[in-house]
Backbone as CSV, one residue per row, in Angstrom:
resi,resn,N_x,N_y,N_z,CA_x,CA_y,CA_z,C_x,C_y,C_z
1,UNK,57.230,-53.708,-12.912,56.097,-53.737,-13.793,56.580,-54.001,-15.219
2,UNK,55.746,-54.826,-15.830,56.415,-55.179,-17.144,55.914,-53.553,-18.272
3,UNK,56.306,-54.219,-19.310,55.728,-52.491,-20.359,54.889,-52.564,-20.712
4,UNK,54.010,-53.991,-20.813,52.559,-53.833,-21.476,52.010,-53.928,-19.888
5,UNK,52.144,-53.637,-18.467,51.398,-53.322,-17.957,51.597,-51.646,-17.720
6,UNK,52.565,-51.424,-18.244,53.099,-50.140,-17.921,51.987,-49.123,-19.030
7,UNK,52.243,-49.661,-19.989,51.274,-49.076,-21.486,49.691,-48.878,-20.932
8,UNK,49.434,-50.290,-20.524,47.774,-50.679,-20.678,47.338,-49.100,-19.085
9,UNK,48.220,-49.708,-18.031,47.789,-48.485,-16.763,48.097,-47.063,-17.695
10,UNK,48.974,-46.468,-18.584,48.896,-44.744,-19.119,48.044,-44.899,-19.801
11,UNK,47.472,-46.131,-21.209,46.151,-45.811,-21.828,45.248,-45.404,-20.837
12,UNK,44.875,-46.227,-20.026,43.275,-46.297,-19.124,43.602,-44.841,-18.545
13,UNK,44.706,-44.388,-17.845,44.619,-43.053,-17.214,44.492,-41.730,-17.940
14,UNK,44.753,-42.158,-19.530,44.265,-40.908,-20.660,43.296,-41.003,-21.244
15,UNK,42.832,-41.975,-21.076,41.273,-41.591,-21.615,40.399,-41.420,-20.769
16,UNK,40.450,-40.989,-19.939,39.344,-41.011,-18.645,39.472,-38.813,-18.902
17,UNK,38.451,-38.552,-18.668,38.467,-37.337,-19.181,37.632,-36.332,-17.916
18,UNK,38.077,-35.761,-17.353,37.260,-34.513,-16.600,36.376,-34.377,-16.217
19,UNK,35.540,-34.904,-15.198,33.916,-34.782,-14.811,33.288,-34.255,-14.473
20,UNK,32.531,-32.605,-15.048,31.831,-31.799,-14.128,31.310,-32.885,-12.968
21,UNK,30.153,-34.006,-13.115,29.554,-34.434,-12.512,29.983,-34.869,-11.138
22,UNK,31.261,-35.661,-11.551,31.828,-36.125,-10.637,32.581,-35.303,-9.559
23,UNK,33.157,-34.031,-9.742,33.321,-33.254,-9.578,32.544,-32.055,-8.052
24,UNK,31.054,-32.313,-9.143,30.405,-31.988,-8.220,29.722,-32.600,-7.058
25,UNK,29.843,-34.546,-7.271,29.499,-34.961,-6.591,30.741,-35.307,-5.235
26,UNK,31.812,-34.767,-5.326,32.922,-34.910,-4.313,32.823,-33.421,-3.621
27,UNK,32.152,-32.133,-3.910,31.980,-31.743,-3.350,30.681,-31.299,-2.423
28,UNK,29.730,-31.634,-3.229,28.114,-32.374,-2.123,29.043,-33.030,-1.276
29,UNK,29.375,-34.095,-1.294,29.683,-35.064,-0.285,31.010,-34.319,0.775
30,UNK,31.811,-33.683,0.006,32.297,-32.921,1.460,31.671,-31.606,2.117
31,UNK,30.568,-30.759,1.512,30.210,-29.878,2.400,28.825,-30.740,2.741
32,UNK,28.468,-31.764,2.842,27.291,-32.594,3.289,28.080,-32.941,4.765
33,UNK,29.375,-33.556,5.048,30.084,-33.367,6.217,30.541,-32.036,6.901
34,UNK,30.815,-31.123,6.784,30.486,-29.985,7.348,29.390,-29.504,7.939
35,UNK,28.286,-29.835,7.353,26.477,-29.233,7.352,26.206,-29.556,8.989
36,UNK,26.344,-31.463,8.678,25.968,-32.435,9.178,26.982,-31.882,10.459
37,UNK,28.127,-31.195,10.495,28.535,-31.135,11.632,28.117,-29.686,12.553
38,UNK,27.929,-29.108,11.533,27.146,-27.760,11.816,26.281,-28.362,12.607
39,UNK,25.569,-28.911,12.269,24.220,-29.128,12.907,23.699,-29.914,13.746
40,UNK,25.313,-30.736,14.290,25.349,-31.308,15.491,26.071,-30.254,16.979
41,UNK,26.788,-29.346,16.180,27.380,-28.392,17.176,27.207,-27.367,17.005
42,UNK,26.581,-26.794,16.414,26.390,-25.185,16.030,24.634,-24.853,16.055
43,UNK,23.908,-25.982,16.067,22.011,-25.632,16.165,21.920,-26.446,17.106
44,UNK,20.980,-25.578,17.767,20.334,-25.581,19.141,18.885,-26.266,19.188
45,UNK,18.170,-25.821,18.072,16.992,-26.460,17.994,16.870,-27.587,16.699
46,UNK,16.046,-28.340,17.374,15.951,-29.993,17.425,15.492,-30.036,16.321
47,UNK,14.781,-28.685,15.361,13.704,-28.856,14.313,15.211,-28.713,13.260
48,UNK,15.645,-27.790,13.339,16.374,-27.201,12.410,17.664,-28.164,12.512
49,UNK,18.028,-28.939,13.532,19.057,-30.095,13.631,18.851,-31.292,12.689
50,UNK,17.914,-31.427,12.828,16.831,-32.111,11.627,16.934,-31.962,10.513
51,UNK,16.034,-30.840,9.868,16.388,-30.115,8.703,17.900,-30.591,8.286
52,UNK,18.838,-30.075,8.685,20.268,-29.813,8.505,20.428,-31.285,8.145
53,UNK,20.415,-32.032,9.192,21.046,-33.422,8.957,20.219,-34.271,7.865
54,UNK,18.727,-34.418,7.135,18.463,-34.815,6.515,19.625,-34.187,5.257
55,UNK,19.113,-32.876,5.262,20.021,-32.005,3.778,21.486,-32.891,3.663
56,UNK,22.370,-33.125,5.112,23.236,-33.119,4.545,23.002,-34.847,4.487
57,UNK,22.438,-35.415,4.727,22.484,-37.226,4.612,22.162,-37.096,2.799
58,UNK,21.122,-36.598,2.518,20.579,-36.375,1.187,21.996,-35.857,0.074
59,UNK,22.402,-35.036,0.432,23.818,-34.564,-0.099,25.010,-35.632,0.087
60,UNK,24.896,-35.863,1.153,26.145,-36.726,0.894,26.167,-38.231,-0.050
61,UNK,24.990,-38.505,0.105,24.921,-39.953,-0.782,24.438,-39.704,-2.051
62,UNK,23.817,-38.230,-2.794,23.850,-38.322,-3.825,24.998,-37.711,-4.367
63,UNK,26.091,-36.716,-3.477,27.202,-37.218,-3.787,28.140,-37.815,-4.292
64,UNK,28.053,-39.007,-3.398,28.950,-40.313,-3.302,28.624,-40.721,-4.763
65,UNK,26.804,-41.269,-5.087,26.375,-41.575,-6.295,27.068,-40.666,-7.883
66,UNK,27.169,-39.208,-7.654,27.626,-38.839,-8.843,28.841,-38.974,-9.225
67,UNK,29.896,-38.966,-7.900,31.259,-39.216,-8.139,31.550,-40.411,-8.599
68,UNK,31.017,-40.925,-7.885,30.897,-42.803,-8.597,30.483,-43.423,-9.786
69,UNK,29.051,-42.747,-10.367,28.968,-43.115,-11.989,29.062,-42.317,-12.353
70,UNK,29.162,-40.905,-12.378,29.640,-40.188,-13.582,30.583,-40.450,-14.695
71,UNK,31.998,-41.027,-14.112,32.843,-41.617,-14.248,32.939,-42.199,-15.958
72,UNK,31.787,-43.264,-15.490,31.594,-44.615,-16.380,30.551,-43.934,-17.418
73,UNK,29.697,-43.449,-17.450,28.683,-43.072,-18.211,28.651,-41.928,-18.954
74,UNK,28.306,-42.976,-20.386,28.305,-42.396,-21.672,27.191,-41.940,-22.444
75,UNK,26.368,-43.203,-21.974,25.260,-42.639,-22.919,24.473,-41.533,-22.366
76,UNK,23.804,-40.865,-23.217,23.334,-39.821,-23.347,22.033,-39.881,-21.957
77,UNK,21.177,-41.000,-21.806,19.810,-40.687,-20.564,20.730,-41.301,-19.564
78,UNK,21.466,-41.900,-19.808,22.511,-41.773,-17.957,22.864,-40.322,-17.800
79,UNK,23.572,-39.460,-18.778,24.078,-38.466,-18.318,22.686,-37.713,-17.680
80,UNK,21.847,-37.740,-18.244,20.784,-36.943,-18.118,20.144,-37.354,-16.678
81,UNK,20.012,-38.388,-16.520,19.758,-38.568,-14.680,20.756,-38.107,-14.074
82,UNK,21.875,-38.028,-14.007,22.686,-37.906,-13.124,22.761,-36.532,-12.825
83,UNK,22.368,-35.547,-14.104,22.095,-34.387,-13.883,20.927,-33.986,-13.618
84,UNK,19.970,-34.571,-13.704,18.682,-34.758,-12.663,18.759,-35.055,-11.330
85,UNK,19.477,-35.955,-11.097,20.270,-35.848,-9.490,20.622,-34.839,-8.795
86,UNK,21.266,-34.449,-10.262,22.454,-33.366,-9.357,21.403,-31.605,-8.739
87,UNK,21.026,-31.926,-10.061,19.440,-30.308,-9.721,18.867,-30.732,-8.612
88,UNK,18.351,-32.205,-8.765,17.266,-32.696,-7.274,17.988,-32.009,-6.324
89,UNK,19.569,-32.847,-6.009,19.805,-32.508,-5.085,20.126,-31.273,-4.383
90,UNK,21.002,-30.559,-5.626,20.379,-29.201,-5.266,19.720,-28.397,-4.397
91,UNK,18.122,-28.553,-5.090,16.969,-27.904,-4.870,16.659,-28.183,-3.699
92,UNK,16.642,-29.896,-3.491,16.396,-30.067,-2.032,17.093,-29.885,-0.971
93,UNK,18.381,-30.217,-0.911,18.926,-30.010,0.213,19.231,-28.529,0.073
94,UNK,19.437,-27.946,-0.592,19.615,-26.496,-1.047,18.731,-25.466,-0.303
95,UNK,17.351,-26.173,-0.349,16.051,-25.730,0.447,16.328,-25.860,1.613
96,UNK,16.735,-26.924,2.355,16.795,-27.433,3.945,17.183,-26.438,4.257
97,UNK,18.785,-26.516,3.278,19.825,-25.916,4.303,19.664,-24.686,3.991
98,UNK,19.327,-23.776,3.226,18.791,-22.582,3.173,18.083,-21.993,3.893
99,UNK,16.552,-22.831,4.758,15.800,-22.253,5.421,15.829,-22.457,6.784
100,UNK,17.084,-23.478,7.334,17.906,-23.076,8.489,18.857,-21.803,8.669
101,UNK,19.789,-22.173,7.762,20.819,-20.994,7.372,20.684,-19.432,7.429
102,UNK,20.017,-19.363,6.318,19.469,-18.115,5.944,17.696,-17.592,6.043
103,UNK,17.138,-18.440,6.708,15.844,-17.814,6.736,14.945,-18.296,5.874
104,UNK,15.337,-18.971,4.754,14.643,-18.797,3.204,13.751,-19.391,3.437
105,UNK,12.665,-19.580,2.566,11.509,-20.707,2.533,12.151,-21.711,2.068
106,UNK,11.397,-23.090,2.382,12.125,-24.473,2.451,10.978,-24.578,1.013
107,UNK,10.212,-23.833,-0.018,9.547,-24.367,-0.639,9.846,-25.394,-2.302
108,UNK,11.153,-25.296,-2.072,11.755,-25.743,-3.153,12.082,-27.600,-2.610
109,UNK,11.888,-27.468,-1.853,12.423,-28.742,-1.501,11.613,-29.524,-2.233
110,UNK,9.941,-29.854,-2.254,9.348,-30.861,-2.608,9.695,-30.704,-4.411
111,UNK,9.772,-29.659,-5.058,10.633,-29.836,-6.768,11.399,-30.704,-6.875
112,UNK,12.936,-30.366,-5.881,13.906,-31.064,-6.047,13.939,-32.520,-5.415
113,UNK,12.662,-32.829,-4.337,12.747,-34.692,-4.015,12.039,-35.021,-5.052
114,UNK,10.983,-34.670,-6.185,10.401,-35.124,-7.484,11.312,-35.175,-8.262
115,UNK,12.301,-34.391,-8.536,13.522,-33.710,-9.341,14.363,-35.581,-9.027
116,UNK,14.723,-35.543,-7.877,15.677,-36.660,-7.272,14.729,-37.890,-8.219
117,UNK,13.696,-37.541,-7.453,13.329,-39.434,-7.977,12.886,-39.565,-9.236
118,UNK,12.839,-38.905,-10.186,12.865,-38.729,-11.660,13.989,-38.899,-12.045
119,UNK,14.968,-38.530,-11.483,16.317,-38.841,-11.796,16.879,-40.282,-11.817
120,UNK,16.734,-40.923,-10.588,16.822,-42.208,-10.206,15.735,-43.366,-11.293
121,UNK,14.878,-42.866,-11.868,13.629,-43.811,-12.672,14.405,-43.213,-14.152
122,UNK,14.999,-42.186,-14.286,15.729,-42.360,-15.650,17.240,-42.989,-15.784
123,UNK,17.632,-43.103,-14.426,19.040,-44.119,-14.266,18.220,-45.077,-14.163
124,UNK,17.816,-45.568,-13.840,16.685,-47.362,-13.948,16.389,-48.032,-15.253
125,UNK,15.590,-46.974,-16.130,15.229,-46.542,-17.425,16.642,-46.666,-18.261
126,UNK,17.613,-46.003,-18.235,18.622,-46.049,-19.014,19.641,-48.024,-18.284
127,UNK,19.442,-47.836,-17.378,19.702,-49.644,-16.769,19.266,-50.507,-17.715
128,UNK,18.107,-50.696,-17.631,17.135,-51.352,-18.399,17.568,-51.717,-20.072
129,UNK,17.773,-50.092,-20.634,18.272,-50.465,-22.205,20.022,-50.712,-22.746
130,UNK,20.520,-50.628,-21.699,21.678,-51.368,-21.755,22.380,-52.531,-22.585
């Protein structure tokens, strides 16, 4: 490797800085594979197999999504969807898998899919003024 590729790869790897977001979206996406396996081998009923596997499909790709742009995004209404994402997702799959899991009421869920797609129309929204 020459030294100005040597330089240019340690700049780019020090300024890249710490991502709650991202962070949290690598771990949605690995207990979204766990859930999802729970709930192919560990539930019995077809309703709650359901439940489970939406939560964790829902988790895992908004996931994938936060680990992936968190990254890059600076301005201020990107950050702000992505953490609208991150609550959606939350709330909703949070709900699923809660009211398989533990009993809970699933009533949080419909907050956090409004939560989700408010999120997604302010990443659109922040697209847009780019």
């Amino acid at each position: 490797m020459s030294a100005r590729t040597d330089v240019l790869m340690t700049y780019d790897r020090r300024q890249r800085k710490p991502s709650f977001l991202a962070l949290t979206g690598g771990l949605l996406a690995a207990t979204a594979i766990g859930l999802s396996a729970y709930a192919a081998h560990g539930v019995a009923d077809g309703h709650q197999q359901s439940s489970l596997q939406t939560a964790s499909l829902y988790a895992f790709g908004h996931g994938i999504a936060l680990a992936t742009l968190a990254p890059g995004t600076t301005r201020t209404l990107g950050r702000l969807a992505l953490y609208l994402l991150l609550l959606g997702t939350l709330l909703f799959c949070g709900s699923l898998a809660l009211g398989v899991l533990a009993g809970v009421s699933t009533r949080m869920a419909p907050a956090g899919g409004i939560t989700l797609m408010l999120g997604w129309v302010v990443w659109a929204l922040d697209a847009v003024r780019r």
